[in-house]
ZAMAR-33086 format. One record per residue (C-alpha): y, z, x; residue in one letter; residue number from 1. Coordinates in steps of 0.5 Angstrom, whole numbers. Layout:
! residues N
{{Y Z X} "A" NUM} ...
This chain:
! residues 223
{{-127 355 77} "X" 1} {{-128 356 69} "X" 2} {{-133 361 70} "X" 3} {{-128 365 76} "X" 4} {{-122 366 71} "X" 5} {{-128 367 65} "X" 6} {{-128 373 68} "X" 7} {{-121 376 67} "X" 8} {{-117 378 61} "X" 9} {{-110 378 61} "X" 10} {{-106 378 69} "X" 11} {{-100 378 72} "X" 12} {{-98 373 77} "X" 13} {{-94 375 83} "X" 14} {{-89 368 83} "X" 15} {{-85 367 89} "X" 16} {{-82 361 87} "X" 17} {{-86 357 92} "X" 18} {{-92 352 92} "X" 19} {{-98 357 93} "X" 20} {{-97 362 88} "X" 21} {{-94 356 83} "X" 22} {{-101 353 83} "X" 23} {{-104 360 82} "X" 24} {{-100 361 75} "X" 25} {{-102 354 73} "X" 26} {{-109 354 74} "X" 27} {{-108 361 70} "X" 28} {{-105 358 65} "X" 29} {{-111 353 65} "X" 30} {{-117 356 65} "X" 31} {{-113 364 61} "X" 32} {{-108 360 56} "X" 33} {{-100 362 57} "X" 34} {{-101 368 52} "X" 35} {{-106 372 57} "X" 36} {{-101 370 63} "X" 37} {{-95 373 66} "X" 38} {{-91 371 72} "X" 39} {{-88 377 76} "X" 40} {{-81 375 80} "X" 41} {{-78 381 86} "X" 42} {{-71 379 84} "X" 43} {{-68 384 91} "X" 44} {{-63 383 96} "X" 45} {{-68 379 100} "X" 46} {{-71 374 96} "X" 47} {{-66 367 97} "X" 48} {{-62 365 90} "X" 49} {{-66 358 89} "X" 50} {{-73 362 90} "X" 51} {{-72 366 83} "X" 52} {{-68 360 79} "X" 53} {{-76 355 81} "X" 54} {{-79 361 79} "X" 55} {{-76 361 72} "X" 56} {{-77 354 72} "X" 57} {{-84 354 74} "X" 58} {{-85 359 69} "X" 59} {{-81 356 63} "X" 60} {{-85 349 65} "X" 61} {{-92 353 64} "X" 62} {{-89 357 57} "X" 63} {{-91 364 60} "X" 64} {{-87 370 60} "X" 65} {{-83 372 66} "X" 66} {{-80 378 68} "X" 67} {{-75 378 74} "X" 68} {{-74 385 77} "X" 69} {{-70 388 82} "X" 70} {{-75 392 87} "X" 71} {{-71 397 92} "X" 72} {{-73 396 98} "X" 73} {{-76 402 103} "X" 74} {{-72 404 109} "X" 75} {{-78 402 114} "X" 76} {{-76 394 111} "X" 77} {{-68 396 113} "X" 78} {{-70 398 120} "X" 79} {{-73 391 121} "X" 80} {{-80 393 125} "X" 81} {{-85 389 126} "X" 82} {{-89 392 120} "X" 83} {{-83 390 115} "X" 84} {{-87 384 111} "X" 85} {{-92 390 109} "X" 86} {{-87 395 107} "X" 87} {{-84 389 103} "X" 88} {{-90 387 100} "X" 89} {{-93 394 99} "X" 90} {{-86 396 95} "X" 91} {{-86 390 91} "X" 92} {{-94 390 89} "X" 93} {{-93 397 87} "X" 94} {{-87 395 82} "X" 95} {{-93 390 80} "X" 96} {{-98 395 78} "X" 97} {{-93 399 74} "X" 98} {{-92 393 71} "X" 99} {{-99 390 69} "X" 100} {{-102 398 66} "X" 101} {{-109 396 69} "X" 102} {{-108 388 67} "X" 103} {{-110 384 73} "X" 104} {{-106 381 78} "X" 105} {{-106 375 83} "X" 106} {{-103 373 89} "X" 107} {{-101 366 92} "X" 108} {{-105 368 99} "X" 109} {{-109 361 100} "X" 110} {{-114 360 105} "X" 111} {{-110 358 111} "X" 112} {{-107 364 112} "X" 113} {{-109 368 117} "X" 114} {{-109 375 116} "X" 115} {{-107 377 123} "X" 116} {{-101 373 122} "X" 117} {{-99 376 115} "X" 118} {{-98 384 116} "X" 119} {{-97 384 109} "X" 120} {{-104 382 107} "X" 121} {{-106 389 109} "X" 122} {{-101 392 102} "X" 123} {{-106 387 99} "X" 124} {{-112 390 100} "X" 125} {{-109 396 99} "X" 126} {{-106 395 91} "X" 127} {{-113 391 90} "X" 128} {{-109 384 88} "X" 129} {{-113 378 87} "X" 130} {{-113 372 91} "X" 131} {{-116 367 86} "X" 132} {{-114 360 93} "X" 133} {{-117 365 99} "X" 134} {{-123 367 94} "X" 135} {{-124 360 92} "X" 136} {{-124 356 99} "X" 137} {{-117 353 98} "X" 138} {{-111 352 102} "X" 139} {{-104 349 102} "X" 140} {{-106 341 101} "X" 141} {{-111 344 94} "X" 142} {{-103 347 92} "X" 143} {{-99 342 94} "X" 144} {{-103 337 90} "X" 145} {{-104 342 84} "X" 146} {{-96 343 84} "X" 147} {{-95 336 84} "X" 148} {{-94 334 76} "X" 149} {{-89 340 76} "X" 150} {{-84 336 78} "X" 151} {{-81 341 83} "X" 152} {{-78 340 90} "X" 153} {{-80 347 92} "X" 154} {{-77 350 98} "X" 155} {{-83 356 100} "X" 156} {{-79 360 105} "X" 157} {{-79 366 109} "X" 158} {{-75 371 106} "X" 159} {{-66 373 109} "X" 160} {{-69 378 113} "X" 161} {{-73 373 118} "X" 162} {{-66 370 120} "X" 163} {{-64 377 123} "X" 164} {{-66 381 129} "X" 165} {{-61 387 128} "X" 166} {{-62 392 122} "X" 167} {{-62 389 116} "X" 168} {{-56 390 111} "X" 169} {{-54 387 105} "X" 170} {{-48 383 107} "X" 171} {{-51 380 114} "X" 172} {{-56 378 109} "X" 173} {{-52 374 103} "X" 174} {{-48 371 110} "X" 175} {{-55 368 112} "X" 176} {{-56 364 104} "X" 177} {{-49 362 104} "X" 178} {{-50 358 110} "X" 179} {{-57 356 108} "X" 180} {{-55 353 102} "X" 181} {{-50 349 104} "X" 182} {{-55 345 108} "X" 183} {{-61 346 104} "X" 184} {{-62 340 100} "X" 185} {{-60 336 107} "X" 186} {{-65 339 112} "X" 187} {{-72 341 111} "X" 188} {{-73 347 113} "X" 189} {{-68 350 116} "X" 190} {{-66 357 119} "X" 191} {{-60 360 119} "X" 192} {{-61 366 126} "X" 193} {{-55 369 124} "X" 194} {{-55 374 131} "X" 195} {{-56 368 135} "X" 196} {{-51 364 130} "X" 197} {{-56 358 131} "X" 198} {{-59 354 126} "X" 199} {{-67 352 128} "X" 200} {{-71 347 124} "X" 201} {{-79 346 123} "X" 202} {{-79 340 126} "X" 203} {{-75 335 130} "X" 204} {{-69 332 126} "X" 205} {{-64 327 130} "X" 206} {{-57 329 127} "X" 207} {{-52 324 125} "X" 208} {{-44 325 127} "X" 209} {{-43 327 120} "X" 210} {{-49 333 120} "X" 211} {{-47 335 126} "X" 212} {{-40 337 122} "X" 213} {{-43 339 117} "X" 214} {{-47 345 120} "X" 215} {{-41 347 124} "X" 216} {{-37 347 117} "X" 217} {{-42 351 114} "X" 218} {{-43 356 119} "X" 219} {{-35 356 120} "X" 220} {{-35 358 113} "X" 221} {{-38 364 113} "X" 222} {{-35 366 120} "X" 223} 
């Protein structure tokens, strides 16, 4: 790994607040130092709350500079078509670039993800980001385990606008935290469908009496 960051300079980490691009940060700061690295966080609309507070976590933890900016999104995102993510990442990549002046920058993409299944792995190769996991052969269990002495209960989410099949709009979006940030610290994984009003799960859970009321209070409140 010492001979592939041996080979940049300074660079900027594109930082989600999830466990991928953390493990990016820390193995730049490893192997660069944290005076040649700086994170980079998209601070919209659509981007969860928890998201850029572990972000700044992260960054502080690790001694980097930070930088939190609003990226405004494009219209094709707000339509909310099946090339929204592209719109989204190639809006945010841009701000990046503007940012770094020529400076390297990384991504969080590892080798699990599959291509066919991110459309905003196409904006990627277009900015020229570099993804140090997928360019070394590593996956979700290499970052899970990287991540561990941070100490951080990460929450690696899709972003508001996965929860809405309608066109996206600010206030449908700020309804979907304020649900999911009643429930968030209790069920892993949860997903508020604000159209459907229905709240999914990643994996089975078995509801007690009082988190069933929970959810209902939660949803309720934002009715």
């Amino acid at each position: 790994m010492e001979t592939y960051f041996n080979k940049f300079d300074k660079v900027f980490v594109a930082l989600s607040g999830g466990a991928d691009s953390a493990a990016v940060l820390m193995m730049a700061v490893e192997y660069l130092g944290a005076d040649r690295v700086t994170a980079f966080t998209c601070t919209g609309s659509h981007v969860f709350g928890h998201e850029i507070e572990t972000a700044k976590e992260i960054s502080a933890k690790l001694g980097v500079k930070h930088v939190c900016m609003v990226v405004d999104m494009p219209e094709q995102f707000y339509e909310n078509a099946p090339d929204r993510c592209y719109h989204c990442k190639k809006a945010t990549l841009a701000k990046i670039v503007e940012m770094a002046k020529g400076d390297t920058i990384f991504d969080g993409t590892n080798i699990d993800d599959d291509p066919r299944n991110r459309p905003g792995f196409r904006a990627l190769q277009e900015t020229g980001i570099i993804s140090p996991l997928r360019d070394l052969g590593l996956g979700k269990s290499f970052t899970l385990d990287k991540v561990k002495p941070l100490d951080i209960d990460f929450h690696d989410e899709s972003c508001k606008a996965t929860r809405l099949t309608l066109p996206i709009d600010e206030e449908r979006m700020d309804r979907v935290e304020r649900v999911e940030s009643l429930l968030r610290d209790r069920f892993r994984g949860l997903r508020y469908r604000l159209d459907d009003n229905r709240i999914e799960f990643k994996k089975p859970v078995r509801l007690s009496a009082s988190d069933f009321e929970n959810i209902v209070n939660a949803v309720g409140m934002i009715s």
